[in-house]
C-alpha positions, 0 to 999 in steps of 0.5 A, spaced: 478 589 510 473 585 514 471 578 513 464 577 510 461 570 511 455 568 508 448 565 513 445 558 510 440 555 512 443 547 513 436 543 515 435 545 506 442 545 504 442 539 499 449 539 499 450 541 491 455 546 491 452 551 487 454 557 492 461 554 493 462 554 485 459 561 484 463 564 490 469 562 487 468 564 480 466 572 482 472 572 487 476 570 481 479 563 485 477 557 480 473 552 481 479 547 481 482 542 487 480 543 494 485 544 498 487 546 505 488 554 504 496 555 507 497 562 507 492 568 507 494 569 500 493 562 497 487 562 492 485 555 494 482 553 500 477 547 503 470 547 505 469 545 512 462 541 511 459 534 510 459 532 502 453 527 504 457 522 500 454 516 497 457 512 500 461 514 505 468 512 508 466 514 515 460 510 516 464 504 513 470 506 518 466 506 526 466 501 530 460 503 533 455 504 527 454 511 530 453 514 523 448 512 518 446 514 511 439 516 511 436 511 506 430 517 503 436 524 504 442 521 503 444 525 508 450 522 513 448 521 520 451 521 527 449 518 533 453 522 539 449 516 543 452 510 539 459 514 539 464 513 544 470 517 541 473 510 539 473 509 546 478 515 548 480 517 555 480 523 558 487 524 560 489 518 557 488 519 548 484 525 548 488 529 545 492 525 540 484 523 537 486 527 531 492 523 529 492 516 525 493 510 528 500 508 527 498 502 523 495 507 517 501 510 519 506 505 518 503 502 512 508 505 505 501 505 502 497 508 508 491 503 508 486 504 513 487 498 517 483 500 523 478 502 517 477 494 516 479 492 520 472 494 524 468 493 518 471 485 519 469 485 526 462 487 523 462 482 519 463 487 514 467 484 509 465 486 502 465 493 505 472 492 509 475 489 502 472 496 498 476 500 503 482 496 503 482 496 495 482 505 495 489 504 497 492 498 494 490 492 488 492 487 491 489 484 499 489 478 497 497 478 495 499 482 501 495 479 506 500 473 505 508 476 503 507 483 506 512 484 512 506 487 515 509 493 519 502 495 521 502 491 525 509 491 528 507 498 529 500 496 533 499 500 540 495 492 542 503 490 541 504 494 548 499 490 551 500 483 549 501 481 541 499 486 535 492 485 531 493 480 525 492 484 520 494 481 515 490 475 516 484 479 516 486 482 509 487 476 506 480 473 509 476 479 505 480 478 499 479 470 498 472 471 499 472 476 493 477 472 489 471 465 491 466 469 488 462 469 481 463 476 480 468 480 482 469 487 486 472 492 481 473 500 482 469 505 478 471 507 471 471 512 468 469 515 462 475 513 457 480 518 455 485 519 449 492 519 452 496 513 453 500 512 458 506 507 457 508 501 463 514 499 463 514 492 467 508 488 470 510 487 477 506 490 483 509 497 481 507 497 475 500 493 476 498 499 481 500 504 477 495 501 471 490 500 477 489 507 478 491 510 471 485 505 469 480 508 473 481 515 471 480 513 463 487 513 461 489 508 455 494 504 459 499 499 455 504 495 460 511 492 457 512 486 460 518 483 457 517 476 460 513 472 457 508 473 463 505 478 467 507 478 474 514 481 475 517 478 482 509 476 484 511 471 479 519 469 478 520 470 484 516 468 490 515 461 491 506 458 490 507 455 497 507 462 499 503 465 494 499 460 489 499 462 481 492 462 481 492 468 486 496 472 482 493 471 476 486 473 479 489 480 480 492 481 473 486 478 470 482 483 474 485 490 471 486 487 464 478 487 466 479 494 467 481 494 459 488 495 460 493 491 455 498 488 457 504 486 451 509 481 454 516 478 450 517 486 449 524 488 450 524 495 451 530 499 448 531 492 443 524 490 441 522 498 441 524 504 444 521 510 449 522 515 443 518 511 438 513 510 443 512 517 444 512 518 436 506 513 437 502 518 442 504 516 448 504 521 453 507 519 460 512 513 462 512 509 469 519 505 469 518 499 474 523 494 471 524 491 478 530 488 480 531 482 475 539 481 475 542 478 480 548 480 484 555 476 482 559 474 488 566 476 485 570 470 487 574 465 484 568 459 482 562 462 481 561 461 474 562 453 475 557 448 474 552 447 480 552 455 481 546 459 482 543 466 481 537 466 486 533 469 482 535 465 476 533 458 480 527 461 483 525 463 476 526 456 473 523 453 479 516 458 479 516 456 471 516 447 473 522 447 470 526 441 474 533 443 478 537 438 480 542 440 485 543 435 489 544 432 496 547 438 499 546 446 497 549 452 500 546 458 499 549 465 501 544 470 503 540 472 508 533 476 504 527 472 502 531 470 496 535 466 501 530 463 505 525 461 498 531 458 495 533 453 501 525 452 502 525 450 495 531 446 495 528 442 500 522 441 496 525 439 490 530 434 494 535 436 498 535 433 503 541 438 506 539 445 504 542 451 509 544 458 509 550 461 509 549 469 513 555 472 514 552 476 521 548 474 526 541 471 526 537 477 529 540 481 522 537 477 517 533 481 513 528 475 511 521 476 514 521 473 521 515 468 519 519 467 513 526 464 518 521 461 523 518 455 517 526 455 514 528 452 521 522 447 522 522 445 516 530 442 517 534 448 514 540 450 518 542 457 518 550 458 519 551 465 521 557 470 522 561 466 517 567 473 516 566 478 509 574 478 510 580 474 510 583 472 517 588 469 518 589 461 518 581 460 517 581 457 510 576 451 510 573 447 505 566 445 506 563 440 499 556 441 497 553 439 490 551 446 489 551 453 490 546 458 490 548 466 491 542 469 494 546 476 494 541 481 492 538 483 485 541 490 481 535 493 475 537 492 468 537 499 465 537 497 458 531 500 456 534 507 456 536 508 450 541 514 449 535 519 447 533 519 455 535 524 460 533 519 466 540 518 470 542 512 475 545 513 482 550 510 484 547 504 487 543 502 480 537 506 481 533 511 477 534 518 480 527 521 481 524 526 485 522 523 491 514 525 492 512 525 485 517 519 483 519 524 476 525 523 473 531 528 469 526 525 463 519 530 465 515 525 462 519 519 465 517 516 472 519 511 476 518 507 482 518 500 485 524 496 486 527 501 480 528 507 484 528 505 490 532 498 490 529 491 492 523 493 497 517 490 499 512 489 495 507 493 497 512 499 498 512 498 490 504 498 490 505 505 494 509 507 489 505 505 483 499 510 486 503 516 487 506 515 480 499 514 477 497 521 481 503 524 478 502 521 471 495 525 470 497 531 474 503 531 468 498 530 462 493 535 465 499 540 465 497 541 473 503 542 480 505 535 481 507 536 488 500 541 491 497 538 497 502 531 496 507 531 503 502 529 508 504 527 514 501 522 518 501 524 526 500 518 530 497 516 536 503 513 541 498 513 548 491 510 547 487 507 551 489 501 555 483 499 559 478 497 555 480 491 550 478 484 548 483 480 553 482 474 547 489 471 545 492 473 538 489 468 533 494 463 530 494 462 522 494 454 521 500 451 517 501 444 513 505 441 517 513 442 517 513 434 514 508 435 509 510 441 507 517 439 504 513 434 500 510 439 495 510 447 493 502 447 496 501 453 500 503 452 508 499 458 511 492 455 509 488 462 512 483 464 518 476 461 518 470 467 519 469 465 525 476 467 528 477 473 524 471 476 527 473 473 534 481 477 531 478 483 529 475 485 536 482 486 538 483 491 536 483 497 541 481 502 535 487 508 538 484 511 532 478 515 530 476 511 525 471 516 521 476 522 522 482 519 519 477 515 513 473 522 512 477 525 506 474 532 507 477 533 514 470 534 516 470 529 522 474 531 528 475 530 536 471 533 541 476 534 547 472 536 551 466 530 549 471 526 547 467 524 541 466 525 534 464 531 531 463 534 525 466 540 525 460 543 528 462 548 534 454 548 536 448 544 532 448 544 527 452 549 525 459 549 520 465 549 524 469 556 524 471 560 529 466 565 529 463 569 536 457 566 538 452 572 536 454 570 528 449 562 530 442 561 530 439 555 530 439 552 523 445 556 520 450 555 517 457 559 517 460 558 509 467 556 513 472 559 509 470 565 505 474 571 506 472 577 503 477 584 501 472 589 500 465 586 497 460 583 500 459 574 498 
């Protein structure tokens, strides 16, 4: 049984499809998902060929404006001119091109960084801020509490310092929070299942994001009285501004999206007469809103705090007198927002109480760095466990127990299946985020424990994709455990040898005077002046192409576009099967008839 390929002319072809659809429907193969084919016998498969799409990611993505969209055709160019292989060298990079630059890598969500990243280098910014929200609602949050491990894991790093990032994040996103109208993805067409969400922080919110563009009816159940989760009760508006958040929430209740607060699933309702309401799917994205009891003598006395708990009523203006000296036992971002607060609401001796050593602390770094310049002592290495003769008395006004948080699983109600492990987290599939409850999903700090907030946003995308997969009866884990390879050793020789911008702060002085914000952003010249940093150790248009169709080129250490001669498709074929202009149909294999 041979394999029969059908010629096509490319210089004619529009791209419409039509061959592919009637191809598959006589071979029996559906006109479903194109994925890449596995095994001979698996009836899917991915055509290897330029969809000329409207707006394409690869253009948006070169550095080089090597490739453009032709205006009158619509067909995506490449200039092998203007290409330089996102400066890759021979020896050096060439054969890791087809990998990711570990910044997209390392990112829960996957972010093209080095995408935006040169789009800002550009002066691109509405263009970088579109890619970044293909994979996450909310830049302009990120880009100030994100622990960034983007750029932790950026190749610039072996250099001198990392790429800022986050930085350039943060700038593209306040330039559409400043602006009449806002960006918001395309809608579609609005369908009659309705999918429940339960909580509104930013597991839940992102989920609702990508539910929203895909027609979905979307409820989220919020039983504070405001949206928000953590982004509102329980980071402090010196580091993330009321104003900010709300702008995002408000920009998916523009999306029709309904959000109902002050309802208490499991009390006010339940998951059961939700679905007799005709919901067809849950995400449970509750967070982790209780706080974690010390277990020892005195903590239930006047003057002892949850951090959540003060961190909540001070978000809320709620006035917290504590006193001159406060102790605070922890050393998360809980910890540190609750000393800093402290400081600002009065405390002239706030400190923190860490039981190991400094470099452990899992508070962001930035995060210990203001703590100290603003006064905050942190007293490491006091024991967990009794020693003999170290009993000491140390008098303070309060205390703040900055512990950690546990999820409150009072929402299920017995007519769920859902189980809990041992540490308090819903047990789910790790892929698709689906619970012992078919119909129930879960993710965010509810599954996985306190996290970061855009592990949660990663989360929220991946339940949203599993949600439509389930209502439409359709493989929740086909095509999904992507691996991202990553590039280790790129280039090192050719970079702009300008220093790492610093992000201006509110002086530590003034700081502690007010709850205004400290990191006051980076102006539009030192984000293009910072985007040029970047050493692209990705190529940018093949990790942006969502069809596979960009490649690297070992041997011209370019990009090419799957074409092994011009301007052919890319298989592998003897030579005799080309002739200028034509095409092979890429990935067709044929037992016994003719295509």
């Amino acid at each position: 049984m041979g394999k029969i390929s059908l010629l096509f002319n490319e210089y004619l072809c529009s791209g419409c499809h039509t061959c592919e659809i009637a191809c598959k429907q006589e071979h029996g193969l559906g006109v479903g998902p194109r994925v890449i084919r596995v095994l001979e016998e698996s009836p899917y498969f991915k055509p290897l060929f330029c969809h000329h799409c409207d707006d394409p990611p690869c253009a948006k993505a070169c550095p080089e404006d090597a490739i453009t969209k032709d205006s009158e055709t619509g067909v995506v160019l490449l200039d092998l001119e203007k290409c330089t292989g996102c400066n890759a060298v021979s020896g050096t990079s060439g054969a890791e091109k087809q990998g990711t630059s570990p910044c997209k890598a390392e990112c829960p969500a996957h972010i093209d960084v080095q995408g935006y990243v040169s789009l800002a280098a550009k002066g691109k910014f509405q263009e970088a801020l579109e890619l970044i929200k293909e994979t996450s609602p909310f830049p302009s949050i990120c880009g100030r509490i994100c622990p960034h491990p983007c750029e932790s894991a950026c190749n610039r790093g072996g250099i001198d310092d990392p790429v800022a990032n986050h930085a350039i994040e943060r700038f593209v996103a306040d330039l559409d929070l400043n602006t009449t109208k806002r960006y918001m993805p395309k809608v579609k067409e609005k369908k009659k299942d309705k999918v429940a969400i339960i909580g509104s922080g930013p597991a839940g919110l992102s989920c609702t994001y990508y539910l929203a563009q895909e027609g979905y009816q979307v409820t989220i159940f919020e039983k504070d009285t405001e949206p928000g989760g953590m982004l509102t009760a329980g980071i402090p508006s010196y580091r993330l501004p009321r104003e900010v958040v709300n702008a995002e929430i408000q920009l998916i209740r523009d999306m029709d999206v309904t959000i109902k607060t002050g309802v208490d699933i499991g009390k006010d309702t339940t998951i059961a007469q939700l679905r007799e309401e005709g919901f067809k799917a849950f995400f449970t994205a509750i967070g982790t809103q209780a706080c974690l009891e010390l277990g020892i003598e005195g903590e239930n006395l006047e003057g002892v705090y949850g951090g959540l708990d003060y961190l909540r009523q001070i978000n809320r203006g709620e006035s917290v007198k504590l006193g001159k000296n406060v102790a605070i036992i922890g050393g998360g971002n809980t910890a540190t927002d609750a000393a800093r607060s402290a400081r600002r609401s009065g405390a002239e001796n706030a400190f923190i109480l860490y039981r190991r050593g400094l470099e452990e602390m899992p508070a962001n770094a930035e995060e210990i760095k203001e703590c100290q310049e603003e006064g905050i002592s942190i007293k490491t290495l006091p024991k967990p466990e009794p020693v003999p003769d170290s009993v000491f008395t140390m008098e303070v006004d309060a205390v703040i127990n900055a512990l950690g948080q546990e999820a409150d699983w009072a929402c299920l109600t017995p007519e769920c299946a859902c189980t809990l492990s041992d540490w308090g987290t819903m047990n789910v599939d790790p892929l698709t985020l689906q619970s012992d409850d078919p119909d129930i999903f879960a993710g965010g700090d509810a599954a996985r424990g306190p996290r970061t907030v855009i592990e949660a946003i990663a989360d929220g995308k991946q339940a949203a994709i599993s949600i439509d997969r389930f209502i439409l009866g359709r493989d929740l884990r086909l095509g999904r455990d992507q691996v991202f390879p990553t590039i280790t050793d790129p280039q090192k020789e050719v970079y702009n040898k300008i220093d790492r911008v610093q992000m201006p702060r509110l002086d530590p002085q003034a700081r502690i005077k007010s709850f205004d914000e400290v990191q006051e952003g980076l102006t539009e010249e030192m984000v293009l002046e910072e985007a040029k940093r970047c050493i692209s150790c990705g190529t940018c248009c093949v990790q942006a192409c969502p069809y596979d169709v960009m490649q690297f080129n070992h041997d011209t250490l370019k990009a090419v576009k799957r074409k092994p001669i011009m301007p052919t498709r890319h298989i592998k074929a003897p030579a005799r099967y080309f002739r200028k202009g034509w095409g092979l149909c890429p990935s067709l294999t044929n037992r016994g008839s003719k295509s």
